[in-house]
N, C-alpha and C positions, 0 to 999 in steps of 0.2 A: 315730478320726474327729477330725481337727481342727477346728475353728472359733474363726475369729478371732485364734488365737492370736499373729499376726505384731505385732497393738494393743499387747502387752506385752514382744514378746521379737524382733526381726529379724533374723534369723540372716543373716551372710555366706554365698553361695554361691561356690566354687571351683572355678572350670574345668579340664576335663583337660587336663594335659602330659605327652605320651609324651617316655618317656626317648632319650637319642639307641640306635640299636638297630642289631648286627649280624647283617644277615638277621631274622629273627622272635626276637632273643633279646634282652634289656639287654645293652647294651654292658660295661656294669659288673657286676661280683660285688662285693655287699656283704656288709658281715660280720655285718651284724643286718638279720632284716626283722620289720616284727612287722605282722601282719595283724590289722586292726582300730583305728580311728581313735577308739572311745571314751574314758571315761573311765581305762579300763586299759593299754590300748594307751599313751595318753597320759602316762602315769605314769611307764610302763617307759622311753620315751624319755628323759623328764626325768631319771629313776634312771640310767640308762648315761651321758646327755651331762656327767652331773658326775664323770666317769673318762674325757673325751674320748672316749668308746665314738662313733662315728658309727653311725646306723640309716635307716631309710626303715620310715614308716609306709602301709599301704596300705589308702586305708578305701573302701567301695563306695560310698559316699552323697557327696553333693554339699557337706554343710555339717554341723554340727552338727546333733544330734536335736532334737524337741519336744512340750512336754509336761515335763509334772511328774517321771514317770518314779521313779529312785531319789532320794528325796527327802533323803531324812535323812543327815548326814555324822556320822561319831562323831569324837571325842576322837581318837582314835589317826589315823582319814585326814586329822587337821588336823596333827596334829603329824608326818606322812609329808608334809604339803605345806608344811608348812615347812621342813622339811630342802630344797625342792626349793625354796622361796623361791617358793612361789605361794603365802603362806595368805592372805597381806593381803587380795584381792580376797575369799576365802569372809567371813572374817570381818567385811567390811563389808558385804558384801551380806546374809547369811547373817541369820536367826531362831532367837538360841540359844534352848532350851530346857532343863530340869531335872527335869521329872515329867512328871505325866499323872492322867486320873483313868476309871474305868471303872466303866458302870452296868449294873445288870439292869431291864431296861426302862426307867423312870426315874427309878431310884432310885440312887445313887453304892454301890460296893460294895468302892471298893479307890482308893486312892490310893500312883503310883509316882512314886518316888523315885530318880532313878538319883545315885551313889556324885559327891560335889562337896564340895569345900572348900579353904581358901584355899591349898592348897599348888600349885593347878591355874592352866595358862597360860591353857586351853580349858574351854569348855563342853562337858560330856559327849555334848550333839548340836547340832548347826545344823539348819535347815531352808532349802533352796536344793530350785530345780530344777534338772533335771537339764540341762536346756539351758545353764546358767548354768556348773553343774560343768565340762561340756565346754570349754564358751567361755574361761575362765578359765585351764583347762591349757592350752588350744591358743592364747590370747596367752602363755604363758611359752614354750612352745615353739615358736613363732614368733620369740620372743627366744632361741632356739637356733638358728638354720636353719642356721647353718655346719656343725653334728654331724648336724640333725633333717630329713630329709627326710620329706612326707609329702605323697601322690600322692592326691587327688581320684576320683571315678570310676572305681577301678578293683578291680577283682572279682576276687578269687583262687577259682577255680574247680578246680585239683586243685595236690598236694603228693607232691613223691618225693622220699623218702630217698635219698641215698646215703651212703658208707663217711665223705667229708668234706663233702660240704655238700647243699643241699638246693636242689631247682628248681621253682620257682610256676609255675603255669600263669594267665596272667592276660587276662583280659578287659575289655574298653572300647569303648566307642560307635562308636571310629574303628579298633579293631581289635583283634586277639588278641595276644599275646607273650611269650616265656619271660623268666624272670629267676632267679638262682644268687645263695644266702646261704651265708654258711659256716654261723649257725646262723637258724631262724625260731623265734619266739614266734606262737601262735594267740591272740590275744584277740579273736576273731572271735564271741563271742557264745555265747548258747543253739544256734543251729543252724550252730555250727561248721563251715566248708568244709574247714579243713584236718583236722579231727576226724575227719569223713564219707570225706576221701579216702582217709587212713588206718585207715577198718574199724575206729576203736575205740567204743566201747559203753558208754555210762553205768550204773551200777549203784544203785538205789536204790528210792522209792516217786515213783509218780505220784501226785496225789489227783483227786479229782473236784469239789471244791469250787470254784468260779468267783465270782471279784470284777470289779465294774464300779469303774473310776478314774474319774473325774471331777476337773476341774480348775476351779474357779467363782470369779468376781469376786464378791466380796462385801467391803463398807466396815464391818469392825467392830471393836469395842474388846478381845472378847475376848483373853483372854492366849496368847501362844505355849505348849500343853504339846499332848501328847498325848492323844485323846479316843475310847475307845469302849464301845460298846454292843451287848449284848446281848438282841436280841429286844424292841427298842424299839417304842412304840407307835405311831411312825411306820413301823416296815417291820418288820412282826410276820413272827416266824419267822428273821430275817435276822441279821444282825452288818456294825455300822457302824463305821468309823474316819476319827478326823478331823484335819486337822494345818493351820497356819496358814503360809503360806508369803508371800515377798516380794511387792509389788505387787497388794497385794489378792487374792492368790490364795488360796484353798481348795481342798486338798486331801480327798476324799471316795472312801472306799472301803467300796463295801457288796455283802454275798454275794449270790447269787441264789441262789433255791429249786431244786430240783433239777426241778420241772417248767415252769420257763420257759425261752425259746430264748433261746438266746445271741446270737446278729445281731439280734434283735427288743430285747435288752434296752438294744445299747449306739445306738437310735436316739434323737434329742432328743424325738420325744414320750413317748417311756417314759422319759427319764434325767428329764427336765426334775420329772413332776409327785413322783417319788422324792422325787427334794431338795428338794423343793420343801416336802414333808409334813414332811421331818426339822427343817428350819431355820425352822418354823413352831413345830414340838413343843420346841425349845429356844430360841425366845424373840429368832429373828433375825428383826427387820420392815424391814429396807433392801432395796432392791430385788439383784437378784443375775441371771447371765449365766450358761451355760457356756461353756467357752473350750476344751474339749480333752475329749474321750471315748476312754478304751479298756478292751480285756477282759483280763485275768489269772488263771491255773490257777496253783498252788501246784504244787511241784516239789523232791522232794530226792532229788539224783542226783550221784554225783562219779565221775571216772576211778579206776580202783586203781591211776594212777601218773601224774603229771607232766611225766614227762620219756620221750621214744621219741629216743632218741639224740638227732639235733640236731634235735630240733622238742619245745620246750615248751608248755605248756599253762596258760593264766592265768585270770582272770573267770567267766564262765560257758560259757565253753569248756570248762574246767576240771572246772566244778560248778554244779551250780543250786539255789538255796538258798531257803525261803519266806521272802516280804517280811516277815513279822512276826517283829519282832527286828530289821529292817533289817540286817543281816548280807551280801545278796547283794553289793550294790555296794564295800560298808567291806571287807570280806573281799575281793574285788578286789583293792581299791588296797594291803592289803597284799601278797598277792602280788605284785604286780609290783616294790613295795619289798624284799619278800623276795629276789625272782630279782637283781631289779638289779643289785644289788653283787655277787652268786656269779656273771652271767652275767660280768661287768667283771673280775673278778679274772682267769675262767678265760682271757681272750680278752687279758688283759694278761700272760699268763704268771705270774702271782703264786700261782697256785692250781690243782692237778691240776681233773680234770673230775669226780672223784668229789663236790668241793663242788656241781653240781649234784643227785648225786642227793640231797643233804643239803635241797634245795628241793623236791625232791620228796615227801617224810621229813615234812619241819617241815609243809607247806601242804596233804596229802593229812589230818594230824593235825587241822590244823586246820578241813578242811573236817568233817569228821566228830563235831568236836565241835561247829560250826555247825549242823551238820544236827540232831544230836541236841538240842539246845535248841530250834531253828525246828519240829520236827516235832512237841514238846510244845505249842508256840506253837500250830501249825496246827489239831491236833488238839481244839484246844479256841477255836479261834476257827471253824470251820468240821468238828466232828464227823462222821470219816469213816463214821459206823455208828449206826445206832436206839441200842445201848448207852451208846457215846458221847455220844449227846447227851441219853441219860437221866441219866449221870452230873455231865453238864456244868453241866447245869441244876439238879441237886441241889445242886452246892457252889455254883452263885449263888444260890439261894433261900438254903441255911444263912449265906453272905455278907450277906445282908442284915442278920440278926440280929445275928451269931456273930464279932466280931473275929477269934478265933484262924482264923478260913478263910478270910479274905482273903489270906493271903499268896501262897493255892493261885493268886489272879491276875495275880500277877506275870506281865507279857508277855516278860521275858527279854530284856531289851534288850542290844546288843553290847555284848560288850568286847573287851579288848585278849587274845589268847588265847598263853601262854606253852606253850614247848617243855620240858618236865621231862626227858625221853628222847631229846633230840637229840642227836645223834652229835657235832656237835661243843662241845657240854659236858662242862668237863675238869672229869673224879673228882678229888674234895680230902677230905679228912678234914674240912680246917678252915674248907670250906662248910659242912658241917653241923654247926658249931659255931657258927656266927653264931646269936645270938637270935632275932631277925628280921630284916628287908630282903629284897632279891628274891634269890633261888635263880636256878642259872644254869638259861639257858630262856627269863627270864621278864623282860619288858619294865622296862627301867628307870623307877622310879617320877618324876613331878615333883614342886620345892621352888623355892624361890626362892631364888635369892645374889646378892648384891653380885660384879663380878667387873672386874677391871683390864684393859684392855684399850688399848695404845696410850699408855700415862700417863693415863686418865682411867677412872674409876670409874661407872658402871653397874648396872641392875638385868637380873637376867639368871635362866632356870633351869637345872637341870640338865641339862633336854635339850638347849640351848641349845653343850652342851659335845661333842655330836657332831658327827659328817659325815661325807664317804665316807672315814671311815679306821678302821683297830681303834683303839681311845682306852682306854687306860689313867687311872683316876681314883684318885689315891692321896689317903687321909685324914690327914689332920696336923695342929700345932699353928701352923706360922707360911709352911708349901709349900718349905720346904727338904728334900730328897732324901735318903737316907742314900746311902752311897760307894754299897753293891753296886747299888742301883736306878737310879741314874745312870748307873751303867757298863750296866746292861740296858736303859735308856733312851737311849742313845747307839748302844747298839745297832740297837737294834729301826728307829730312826728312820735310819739308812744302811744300813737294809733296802728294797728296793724296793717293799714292801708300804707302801702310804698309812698311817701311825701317828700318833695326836697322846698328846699328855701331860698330864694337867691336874695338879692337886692343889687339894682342897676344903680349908680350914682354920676352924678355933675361930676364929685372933684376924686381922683386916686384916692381909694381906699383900700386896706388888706380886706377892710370884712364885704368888698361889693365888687360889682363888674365894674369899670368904669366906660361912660358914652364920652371917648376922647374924641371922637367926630360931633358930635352934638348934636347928630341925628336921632338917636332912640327915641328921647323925651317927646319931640314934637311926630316923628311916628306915629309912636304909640297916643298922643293925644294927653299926656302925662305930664303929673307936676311934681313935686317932693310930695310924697305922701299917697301918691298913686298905687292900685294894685290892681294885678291882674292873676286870677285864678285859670292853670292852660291845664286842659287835658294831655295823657302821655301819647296820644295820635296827634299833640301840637295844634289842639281846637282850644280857642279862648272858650268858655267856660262861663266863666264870670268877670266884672270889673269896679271898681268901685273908684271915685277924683280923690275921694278920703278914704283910708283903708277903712274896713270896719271886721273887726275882729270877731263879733257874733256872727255877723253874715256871712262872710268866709267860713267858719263852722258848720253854720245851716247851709251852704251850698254844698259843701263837701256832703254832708249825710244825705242830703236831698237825694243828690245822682246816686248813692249806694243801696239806698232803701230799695 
């Protein structure tokens, strides 16, 4: 149920343009189509247009969505929108946050803390609505339109495989018509059309647990963190959560008992006197609105595979993940950073097709470990069973007392989820001799450096030293090369594959970053003569304590084969 919400948020509408069409077909065969104009959809475009990949997005809605929706942004989908040179806009908009605190009725029982400190570009989360998310990517991708097609109105209603490409069946107000990709992406949502046309089948738990969203104006000072409750004495029985978002908005999510109706709960006389009781019980007296009602069921469900020949699988198309943890959306956006670059290589020739199934590998992993942290989450924010929620209630009573069993509250907030077992992870002995740093897999950490660029010096971090290419980052005393790494570096780089080169150093140098904090080196686990091979999704790859200039070669070809 909306209400109101246009006072704070005016979404553009887009008229439908049929394509020009022979007979009932598109004129054109394009080489990407990706179904679904959200947040994912949106990404993947941005992820391809920076390898000149051309796509056509094809979303059924007239404009952006509205409402709160996926609220929370992590750490990782800022620093994926920056590689894509959208973040600026989150980050101004954006309500960072760092903790959180959670009561039993009302009393405080746990205070979170999620992982921050100065080595960091980002805020471990923002708070934005999701209108804003959308808006955001669809002005940078409007600053693509020569790559980024993306068609209003129009509804893909069935999907056929064939041997080389793939044909939409697509629907519009002004009429039906085919259209041929060589590959499609589905980000087309929880109730996937290309999913459904294809017979595949989620595998996981439904719950029964049901939250009502709410979206409320309210003018208050409290602080941006995360807030909930436990069988509060505003809505006994229940479990509340609460987030502060841009423009006066509040964010409010509370269970419903198992004997209330669901259409009856999300009407404004039942939501209104709700919130009403809560934001009395904690001390808010400014007058306050609703602006946006809706319902939500908890869901952990993924496909046991990613990829059916040429039609991928992204967002919740993919997988359906419970909102606590915020995971559904974050997890998204890196999918479609994950496919990005393997769909770009395969379609530029630089990379067999088997690096897709390697997206399938890395992002079915990580849906699975998504799930499994969301469904401890779940399980104890909305207790699927009598047992459950005898137990649940037990460790918030002993929370009360008992510091050693707060930790059991931890909400399990995202993170950045590393591949250990990825196929394209090259075996080294002298990985696992590094003391510490990241293992290949595993998302490259940030730090700050000073870095030369153009004759002029700069602050800068290490992520900073990515992009759509493999980058090599070799550690040393002043960014001079040794002969054989040069001659592997002159290589790799009149290789058709996108490659950059960096070099991190001890002391100022033109030809290096410099670690003027002296944090990198011991980060990373590195000494003079350290390397590290990152993929352009910002996954370490490879590493070596001594560089070795064959083995960087063979890893590079390895993952392409």
């Amino acid at each position: 149920m909306r209400i109101e919400w246009a006072r704070y948020f005016e979404p553009r509408h887009y008229p439908l343009i049929l394509p020009p069409l022979r007979g009932a077909v598109d004129a054109k065969r394009h080489t990407v189509a990706i179904v679904g104009g959200g947040p994912i959809g949106l990404t993947l475009a941005l992820a391809l247009a920076r390898y000149g990949i051309a796509s056509l997005v094809l979303e059924a809605d007239d404009t952006v969505c509205l409402g709160s929706r996926a609220t929370c942004i992590s750490r990782r989908s800022l620093e994926i929108f920056a590689q894509l040179g959208a973040e600026q806009a989150f980050v101004s908009k954006g309500l960072p946050w760092t903790g959180g605190r959670s009561y039993y009725g009302n009393t405080e029982v746990f205070r979170l803390q999620m992982p921050h400190d100065e080595n960091q570009k980002f805020a471990p989360m923002i708070n934005l609505q999701q209108c804003y998310t959308e808006q955001f990517l669809l002005d940078a991708v409007e600053a693509q339109s020569e790559l980024i097609e993306l068609r209003w109105n129009t509804r893909v209603e069935h999907a056929r495989m064939h041997d080389d490409k793939v044909t939409l069946q697509i629907s519009t107000e002004q009429g039906a018509y085919a259209l041929e990709a060589d590959w499609v992406v589905a980000c087309d949502g929880a109730h996937s059309a290309v999913r459904q046309a294809l017979g595949l089948k989620f595998e996981g738990t439904q719950y029964e647990g049901r939250y009502v969203i709410v979206d409320i104006e309210l003018k208050s000072d409290y602080p941006t963190e995360r807030r909930a409750w436990f069988d509060p004495p505003s809505n006994p029985r229940s479990t509340l959560l609460m987030h502060k978002q841009p423009d006066h908005i509040w964010r409010m999510d509370y269970q419903l008992r198992d004997d209330e109706d669901a259409d009856a709960a999300v009407q404004p006389e039942n939501v209104i006197p709700r919130v009403g009781s809560h934001l009395k019980m904690i001390g808010e007296r400014e007058e306050w609105k609703p602006v946006w009602i809706s319902m939500y069921k908890a869901n952990a469900l993924t496909l046991p595979r990613y990829r059916q020949q040429r039609v991928l699988f992204a967002g919740d198309a993919a997988h359906l993940v419970p909102i606590f943890g915020v995971r559904g959306l974050n997890s998204g956006i890196d999918d479609a950073f994950n496919l990005g670059w393997k769909l770009a290589f395969v379609i530029r020739g630089w990379a067999s097709e088997r690096l897709l199934d390697t997206y399938s590998d890395e992002r079915v992993f990580a849906a699975k470990e998504n799930l499994r942290y969301a469904t401890k989450s779940t399980e104890f924010m909305a207790p699927p069973s009598h047992a459950f929620e005898v137990m649940r209630n037990a460790v918030l009573s002993l929370a009360v007392e008992h510091e050693w069993v707060r930790p059991l509250l931890d909400p399990r907030q995202t993170t950045a989820i590393g591949f250990p077992d990825s196929p394209l992870n090259w075996p080294s002995q002298q990985s696992r001799a590094f003391p510490t740093g990241p293992q290949p897999g595993a998302i490259l950490p940030e730090c700050p450096l000073m870095r030369s660029q153009n004759g002029a010096h700069g602050s800068a971090f290490c992520t900073d030293l990515l992009g759509p290419h493999l980058t090599a980052i070799y550690f040393s005393d002043t960014g001079e090369l040794p002969a054989g790494l040069a001659q592997a570096r002159e290589h790799l780089e009149r290789a058709p594959v996108p490659f950059a080169w960096h070099s991190i150093s001890r002391r100022p140098s033109i030809h290096a970053a410099h670690d003027h904090t002296g944090r990198v080196f011991p980060l990373f686990g590195a000494h003079v003569g350290s390397l590290y091979l990152v993929r352009p999704d910002g996954h370490v790859m490879a590493r070596w304590q001594q560089a070795d200039a064959k083995a960087l070669v063979a890893a590079v070809q390895s993952a392409l084969d």
